[in-house]
ZAMARGU-4260 file (C-alpha; in steps of 0.2 Angstrom, whole numbers, plus 5000, padded with zeros to 4 digits):
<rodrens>
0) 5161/5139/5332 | 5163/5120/5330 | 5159/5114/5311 | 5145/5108/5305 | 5140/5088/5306
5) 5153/5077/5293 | 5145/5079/5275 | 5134/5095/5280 | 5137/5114/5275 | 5125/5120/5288
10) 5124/5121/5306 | 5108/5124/5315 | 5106/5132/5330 | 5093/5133/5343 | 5088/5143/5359
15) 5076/5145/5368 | 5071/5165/5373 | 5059/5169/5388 | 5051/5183/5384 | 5041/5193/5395
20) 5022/5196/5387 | 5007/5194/5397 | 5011/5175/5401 | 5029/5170/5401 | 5030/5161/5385
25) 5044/5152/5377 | 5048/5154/5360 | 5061/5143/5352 | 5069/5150/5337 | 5081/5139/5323
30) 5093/5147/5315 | 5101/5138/5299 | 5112/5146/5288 | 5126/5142/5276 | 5145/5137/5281
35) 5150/5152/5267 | 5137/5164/5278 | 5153/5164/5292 | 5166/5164/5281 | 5169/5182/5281
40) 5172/5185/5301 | 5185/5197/5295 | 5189/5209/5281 | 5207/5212/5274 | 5213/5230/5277
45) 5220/5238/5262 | 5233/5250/5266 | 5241/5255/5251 | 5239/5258/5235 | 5253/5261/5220
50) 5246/5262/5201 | 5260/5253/5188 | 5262/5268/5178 | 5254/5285/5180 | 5242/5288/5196
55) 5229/5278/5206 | 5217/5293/5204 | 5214/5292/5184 | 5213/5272/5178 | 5205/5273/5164
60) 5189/5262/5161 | 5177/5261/5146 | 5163/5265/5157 | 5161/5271/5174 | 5144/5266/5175
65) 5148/5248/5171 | 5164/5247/5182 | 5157/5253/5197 | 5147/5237/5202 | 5164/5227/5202
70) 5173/5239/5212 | 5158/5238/5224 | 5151/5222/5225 | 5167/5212/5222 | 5181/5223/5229
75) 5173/5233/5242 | 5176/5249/5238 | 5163/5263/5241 | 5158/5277/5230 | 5168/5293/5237
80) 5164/5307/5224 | 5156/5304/5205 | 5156/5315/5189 | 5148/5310/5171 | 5164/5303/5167
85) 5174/5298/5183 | 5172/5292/5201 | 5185/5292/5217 | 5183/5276/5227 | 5189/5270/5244
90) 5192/5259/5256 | 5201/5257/5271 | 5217/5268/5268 | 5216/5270/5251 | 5208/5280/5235
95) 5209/5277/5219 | 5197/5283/5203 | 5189/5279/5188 | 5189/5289/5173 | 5182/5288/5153
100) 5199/5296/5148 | 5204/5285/5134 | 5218/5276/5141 | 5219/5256/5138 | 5212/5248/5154
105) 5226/5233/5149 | 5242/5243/5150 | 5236/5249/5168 | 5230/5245/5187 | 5237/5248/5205
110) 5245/5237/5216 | 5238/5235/5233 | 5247/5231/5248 | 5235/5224/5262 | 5239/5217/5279
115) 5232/5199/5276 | 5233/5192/5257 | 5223/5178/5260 | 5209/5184/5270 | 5209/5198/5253
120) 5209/5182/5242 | 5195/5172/5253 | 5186/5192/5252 | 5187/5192/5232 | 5178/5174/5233
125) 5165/5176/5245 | 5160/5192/5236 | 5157/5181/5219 | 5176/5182/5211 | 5178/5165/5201
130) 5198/5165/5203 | 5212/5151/5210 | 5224/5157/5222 | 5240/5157/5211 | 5250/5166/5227
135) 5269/5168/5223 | 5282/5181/5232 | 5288/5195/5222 | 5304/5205/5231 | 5302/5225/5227
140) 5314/5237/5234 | 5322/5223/5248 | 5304/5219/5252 | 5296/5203/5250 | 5278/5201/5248
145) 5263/5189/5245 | 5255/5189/5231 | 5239/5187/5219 | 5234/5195/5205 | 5216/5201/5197
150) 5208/5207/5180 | 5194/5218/5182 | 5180/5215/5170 | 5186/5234/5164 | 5202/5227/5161
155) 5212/5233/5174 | 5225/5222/5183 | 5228/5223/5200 | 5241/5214/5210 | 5236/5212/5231
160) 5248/5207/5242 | 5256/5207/5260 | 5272/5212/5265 | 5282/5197/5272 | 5294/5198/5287
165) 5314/5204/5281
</rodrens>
Protein backbone atom coordinates (compact mmCIF):
# COMPACT_ATOMS: atom_id res chain seq x y z
CA UNK A 1 0.00 0.00 0.00
CA UNK A 2 1.49 3.34 -1.02
CA UNK A 3 1.76 5.98 2.24
CA UNK A 4 -0.33 8.31 3.00
CA UNK A 5 -0.02 12.22 1.32
CA UNK A 6 3.39 14.23 2.84
CA UNK A 7 2.29 15.52 6.29
CA UNK A 8 -0.83 13.05 6.76
CA UNK A 9 -1.30 9.81 9.05
CA UNK A 10 -4.24 8.87 7.10
CA UNK A 11 -5.12 7.40 3.82
CA UNK A 12 -8.59 7.45 2.40
CA UNK A 13 -9.87 5.07 0.28
CA UNK A 14 -12.72 5.00 -1.94
CA UNK A 15 -14.76 2.47 -4.16
CA UNK A 16 -17.52 2.42 -5.67
CA UNK A 17 -19.71 -1.13 -5.05
CA UNK A 18 -22.70 -2.10 -7.60
CA UNK A 19 -24.97 -3.69 -5.81
CA UNK A 20 -27.72 -5.55 -6.87
CA UNK A 21 -31.25 -4.31 -5.15
CA UNK A 22 -34.26 -3.50 -7.02
CA UNK A 23 -32.52 -0.84 -9.25
CA UNK A 24 -28.87 -1.02 -9.76
CA UNK A 25 -27.65 1.63 -7.34
CA UNK A 26 -24.20 2.78 -6.60
CA UNK A 27 -23.11 3.28 -3.40
CA UNK A 28 -19.68 4.76 -2.64
CA UNK A 29 -18.12 4.04 0.58
CA UNK A 30 -14.92 6.01 2.16
CA UNK A 31 -12.79 4.46 4.28
CA UNK A 32 -10.33 6.55 6.51
CA UNK A 33 -8.40 5.14 8.99
CA UNK A 34 -5.09 5.73 10.98
CA UNK A 35 -1.44 4.84 9.52
CA UNK A 36 -1.02 2.80 13.16
CA UNK A 37 -4.47 0.80 12.05
CA UNK A 38 -1.87 -1.11 9.32
CA UNK A 39 0.88 -1.13 11.38
CA UNK A 40 0.42 -4.75 12.69
CA UNK A 41 0.09 -6.73 9.17
CA UNK A 42 2.00 -9.29 10.96
CA UNK A 43 2.54 -10.84 14.50
CA UNK A 44 5.93 -11.96 15.99
CA UNK A 45 5.84 -15.73 16.53
CA UNK A 46 7.11 -16.69 20.06
CA UNK A 47 8.82 -19.87 19.97
CA UNK A 48 10.30 -20.41 23.11
CA UNK A 49 10.24 -19.70 26.46
CA UNK A 50 13.27 -20.15 29.29
CA UNK A 51 12.39 -18.57 33.01
CA UNK A 52 15.94 -16.97 34.49
CA UNK A 53 15.86 -19.12 37.55
CA UNK A 54 13.25 -21.74 38.44
CA UNK A 55 10.17 -22.39 35.82
CA UNK A 56 7.98 -20.61 33.30
CA UNK A 57 4.95 -22.25 34.87
CA UNK A 58 5.20 -20.45 38.50
CA UNK A 59 6.19 -16.59 38.11
CA UNK A 60 5.28 -15.17 40.83
CA UNK A 61 2.98 -12.08 40.75
CA UNK A 62 1.26 -10.05 43.54
CA UNK A 63 -2.02 -10.42 41.82
CA UNK A 64 -3.20 -12.52 39.12
CA UNK A 65 -6.26 -10.56 38.64
CA UNK A 66 -4.22 -7.46 38.02
CA UNK A 67 -1.46 -9.22 35.83
CA UNK A 68 -3.69 -10.61 33.48
CA UNK A 69 -4.61 -7.53 31.60
CA UNK A 70 -0.90 -6.79 30.73
CA UNK A 71 -0.32 -10.30 29.73
CA UNK A 72 -3.29 -9.99 27.50
CA UNK A 73 -3.72 -6.70 26.04
CA UNK A 74 -0.07 -5.73 25.75
CA UNK A 75 1.64 -9.13 25.19
CA UNK A 76 -0.84 -11.24 23.55
CA UNK A 77 -1.17 -14.00 25.52
CA UNK A 78 -4.38 -15.79 26.02
CA UNK A 79 -5.84 -17.21 29.25
CA UNK A 80 -5.29 -21.10 28.94
CA UNK A 81 -6.49 -22.35 32.39
CA UNK A 82 -7.19 -19.98 35.87
CA UNK A 83 -7.44 -20.90 39.52
CA UNK A 84 -7.99 -18.27 42.53
CA UNK A 85 -4.37 -17.91 42.76
CA UNK A 86 -2.74 -18.90 39.37
CA UNK A 87 -3.21 -18.78 35.59
CA UNK A 88 -1.33 -20.72 32.48
CA UNK A 89 -1.10 -18.41 29.48
CA UNK A 90 -0.19 -19.00 25.95
CA UNK A 91 0.76 -18.05 22.72
CA UNK A 92 2.18 -19.35 19.83
CA UNK A 93 4.63 -22.09 21.04
CA UNK A 94 4.77 -21.34 24.45
CA UNK A 95 3.09 -21.36 28.09
CA UNK A 96 4.02 -19.77 30.95
CA UNK A 97 1.83 -19.08 34.41
CA UNK A 98 1.16 -16.73 36.98
CA UNK A 99 0.83 -17.48 40.36
CA UNK A 100 0.28 -15.66 44.13
CA UNK A 101 3.19 -17.79 45.53
CA UNK A 102 5.13 -15.25 47.31
CA UNK A 103 8.10 -15.05 45.21
CA UNK A 104 9.63 -11.53 44.33
CA UNK A 105 8.33 -10.62 40.83
CA UNK A 106 11.98 -8.59 40.52
CA UNK A 107 14.29 -11.50 40.95
CA UNK A 108 12.30 -13.38 38.11
CA UNK A 109 10.88 -13.55 34.30
CA UNK A 110 11.47 -15.73 31.29
CA UNK A 111 13.41 -15.05 28.35
CA UNK A 112 11.51 -15.35 25.03
CA UNK A 113 12.98 -16.41 21.89
CA UNK A 114 10.78 -15.15 18.87
CA UNK A 115 11.44 -15.36 15.08
CA UNK A 116 11.31 -11.58 14.50
CA UNK A 117 12.48 -9.05 17.47
CA UNK A 118 11.39 -6.26 15.86
CA UNK A 119 8.14 -7.05 14.64
CA UNK A 120 7.82 -8.39 18.83
CA UNK A 121 9.12 -4.81 19.68
CA UNK A 122 6.64 -2.79 16.91
CA UNK A 123 3.79 -5.54 18.56
CA UNK A 124 4.60 -4.37 22.36
CA UNK A 125 4.04 -0.61 20.86
CA UNK A 126 1.06 -0.88 18.96
CA UNK A 127 -0.47 -2.78 21.89
CA UNK A 128 0.09 0.54 24.25
CA UNK A 129 3.85 -0.38 25.61
CA UNK A 130 5.63 3.16 26.22
CA UNK A 131 9.26 1.55 25.81
CA UNK A 132 12.57 2.62 23.40
CA UNK A 133 14.11 -0.08 21.56
CA UNK A 134 17.45 -0.31 23.32
CA UNK A 135 18.15 -3.70 21.00
CA UNK A 136 21.75 -5.11 21.82
CA UNK A 137 23.19 -8.81 20.95
CA UNK A 138 23.70 -11.03 23.78
CA UNK A 139 25.88 -14.55 22.91
CA UNK A 140 24.43 -17.53 25.04
CA UNK A 141 25.78 -21.00 24.46
CA UNK A 142 27.64 -19.93 20.91
CA UNK A 143 24.41 -18.34 19.94
CA UNK A 144 23.92 -14.88 19.15
CA UNK A 145 20.74 -13.19 19.57
CA UNK A 146 18.82 -9.84 19.20
CA UNK A 147 17.60 -8.35 22.02
CA UNK A 148 15.11 -6.15 24.08
CA UNK A 149 14.10 -6.19 27.38
CA UNK A 150 10.67 -5.49 29.38
CA UNK A 151 9.32 -5.01 32.98
CA UNK A 152 5.85 -5.97 33.51
CA UNK A 153 3.78 -3.71 35.70
CA UNK A 154 3.87 -7.08 38.11
CA UNK A 155 7.59 -6.65 38.11
CA UNK A 156 8.61 -9.38 36.04
CA UNK A 157 11.47 -8.77 33.50
CA UNK A 158 11.40 -10.45 30.33
CA UNK A 159 14.07 -10.33 27.67
CA UNK A 160 12.79 -11.09 23.81
CA UNK A 161 14.95 -11.72 21.29
CA UNK A 162 15.81 -13.48 17.89
CA UNK A 163 18.50 -15.77 17.20
CA UNK A 164 21.01 -14.24 14.71
CA UNK A 165 22.71 -16.40 12.02
CA UNK A 166 26.37 -18.30 13.33
Amino acid sequence: MAEPPMGSNTWTICKTIVVPRGRNRRYQYTLTFDKGDLAMTRKAVYQHAAPYLKDAMNLPVKSVNEALPFYENTMGFQRFEKTDSSVTLIRDEIRIGLAENGGDPTQEGCFFQVDDVEKAFEELKFNGLSIEANYRVDTHREHRFKVFFVVAPDGLCYCLGERLAD
